[in-house]
C-alpha positions as CSV (number, residue, x, y, z in Angstrom):
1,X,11.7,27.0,15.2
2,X,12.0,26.9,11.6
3,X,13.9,24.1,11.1
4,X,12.2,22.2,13.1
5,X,8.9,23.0,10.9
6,X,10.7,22.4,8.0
7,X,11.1,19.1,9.5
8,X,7.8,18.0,10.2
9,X,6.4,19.1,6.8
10,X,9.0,17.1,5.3
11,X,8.1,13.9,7.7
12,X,4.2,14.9,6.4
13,X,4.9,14.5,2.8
14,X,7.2,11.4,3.0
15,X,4.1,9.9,4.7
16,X,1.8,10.9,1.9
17,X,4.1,9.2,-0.8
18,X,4.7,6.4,1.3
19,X,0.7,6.1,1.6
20,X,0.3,6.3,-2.2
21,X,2.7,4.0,-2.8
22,X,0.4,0.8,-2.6
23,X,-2.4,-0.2,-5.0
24,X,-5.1,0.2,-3.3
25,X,-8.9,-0.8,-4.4
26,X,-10.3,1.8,-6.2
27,X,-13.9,0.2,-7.3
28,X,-15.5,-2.3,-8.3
29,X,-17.7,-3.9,-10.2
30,X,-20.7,-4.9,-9.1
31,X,-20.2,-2.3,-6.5
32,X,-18.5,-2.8,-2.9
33,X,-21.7,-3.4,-0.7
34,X,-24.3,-3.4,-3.7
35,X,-27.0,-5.6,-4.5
36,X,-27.6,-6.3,-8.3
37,X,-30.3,-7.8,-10.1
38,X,-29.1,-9.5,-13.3
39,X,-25.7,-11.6,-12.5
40,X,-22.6,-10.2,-13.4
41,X,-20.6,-12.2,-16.4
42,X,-17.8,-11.6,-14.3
43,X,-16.0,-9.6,-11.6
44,X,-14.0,-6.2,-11.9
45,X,-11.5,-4.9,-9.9
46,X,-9.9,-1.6,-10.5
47,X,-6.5,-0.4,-8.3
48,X,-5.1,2.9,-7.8
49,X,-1.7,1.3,-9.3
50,X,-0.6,-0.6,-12.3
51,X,-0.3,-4.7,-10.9
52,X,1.8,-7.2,-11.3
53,X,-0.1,-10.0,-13.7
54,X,1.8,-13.2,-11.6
55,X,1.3,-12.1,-8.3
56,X,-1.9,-10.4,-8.1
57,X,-5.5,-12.7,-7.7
58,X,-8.9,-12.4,-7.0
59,X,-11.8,-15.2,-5.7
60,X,-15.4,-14.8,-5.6
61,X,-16.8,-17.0,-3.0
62,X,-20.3,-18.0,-1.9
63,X,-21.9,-17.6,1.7
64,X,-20.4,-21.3,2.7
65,X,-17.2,-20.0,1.1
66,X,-16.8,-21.9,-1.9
67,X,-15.1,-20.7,-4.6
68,X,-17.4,-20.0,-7.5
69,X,-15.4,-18.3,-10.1
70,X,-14.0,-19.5,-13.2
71,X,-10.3,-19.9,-11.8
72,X,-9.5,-17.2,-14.8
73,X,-8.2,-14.3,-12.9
74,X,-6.2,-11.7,-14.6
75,X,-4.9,-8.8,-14.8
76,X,-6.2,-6.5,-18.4
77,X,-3.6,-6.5,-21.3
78,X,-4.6,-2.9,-22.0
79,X,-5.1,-1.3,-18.7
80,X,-3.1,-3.1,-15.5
81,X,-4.8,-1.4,-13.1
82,X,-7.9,-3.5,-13.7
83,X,-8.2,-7.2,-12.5
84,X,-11.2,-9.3,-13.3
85,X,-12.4,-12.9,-13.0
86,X,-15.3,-14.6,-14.8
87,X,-18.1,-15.8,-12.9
88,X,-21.0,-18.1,-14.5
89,X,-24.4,-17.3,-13.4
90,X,-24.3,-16.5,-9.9
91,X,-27.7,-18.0,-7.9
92,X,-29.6,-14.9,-6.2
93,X,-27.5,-14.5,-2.4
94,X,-24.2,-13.3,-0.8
95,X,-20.7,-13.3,-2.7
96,X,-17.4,-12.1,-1.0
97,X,-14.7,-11.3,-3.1
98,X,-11.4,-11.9,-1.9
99,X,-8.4,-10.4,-3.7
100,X,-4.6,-10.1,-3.0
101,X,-2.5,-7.6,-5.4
102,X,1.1,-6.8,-6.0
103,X,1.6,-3.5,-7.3
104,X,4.5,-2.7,-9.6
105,X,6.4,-0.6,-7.1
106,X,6.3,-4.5,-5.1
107,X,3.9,-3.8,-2.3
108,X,1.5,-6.5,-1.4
109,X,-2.3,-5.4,-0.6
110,X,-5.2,-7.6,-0.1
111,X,-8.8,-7.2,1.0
112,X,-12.3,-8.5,0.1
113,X,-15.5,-7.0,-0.1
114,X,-19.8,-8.5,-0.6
115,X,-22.2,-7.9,-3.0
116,X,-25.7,-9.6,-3.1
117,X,-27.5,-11.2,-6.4
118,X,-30.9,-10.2,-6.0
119,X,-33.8,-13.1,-6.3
């Protein structure tokens, strides 16, 4: 009986490291979901790993899907959990953000997420 607990709390925590083993979105800024009312001079990312500059990118995209960011993605000098991407002044409506990371330890995570420019 005891081994086989030992067993299962040792299957419990190699699931737990495997989980954090992937950079995973942390926030944002402008906020997941928000709605701001000045537009943003660019687009912030911020990962629960450090990235990998070459293979990680992010897209801002209007509500016909058109890119609208400055194509200058990247991953900060100082800090590599952050990525960001300049945007120029975003018209009030919908933008999805679309991002794709590879986090040092190799593992690939993408997602995307809206936020709304206010009129």
């Amino acid at each position: 009986m005891k081994r086989v607990l030992l067993v299962m709390c040792l299957a419990a925590c190699g699931a737990c490291s495997t989980a954090r083993a992937h950079a995973f979105l942390d926030h944002a800024a402008p906020a997941v979901g928000s709605t701001v009312r000045a537009p943003p001079a660019q687009v912030r990312l911020w990962f629960t790993q450090q990235l990998e500059p070459a293979f990680s990118t992010v897209r801002v995209l209007d509500r016909s899907d058109k890119r609208v960011d400055r194509g200058d993605a990247k991953v900060d000098a100082r800090d590599t959990t952050i990525l960001q991407v300049s945007v120029p002044a975003l018209a009030p409506g919908r933008y999805r953000v679309v991002w794709r990371v590879l986090s040092v330890d190799t593992h690939v995570t993408e997602g995307d997420f809206t936020f709304e420019v206010a009129p």
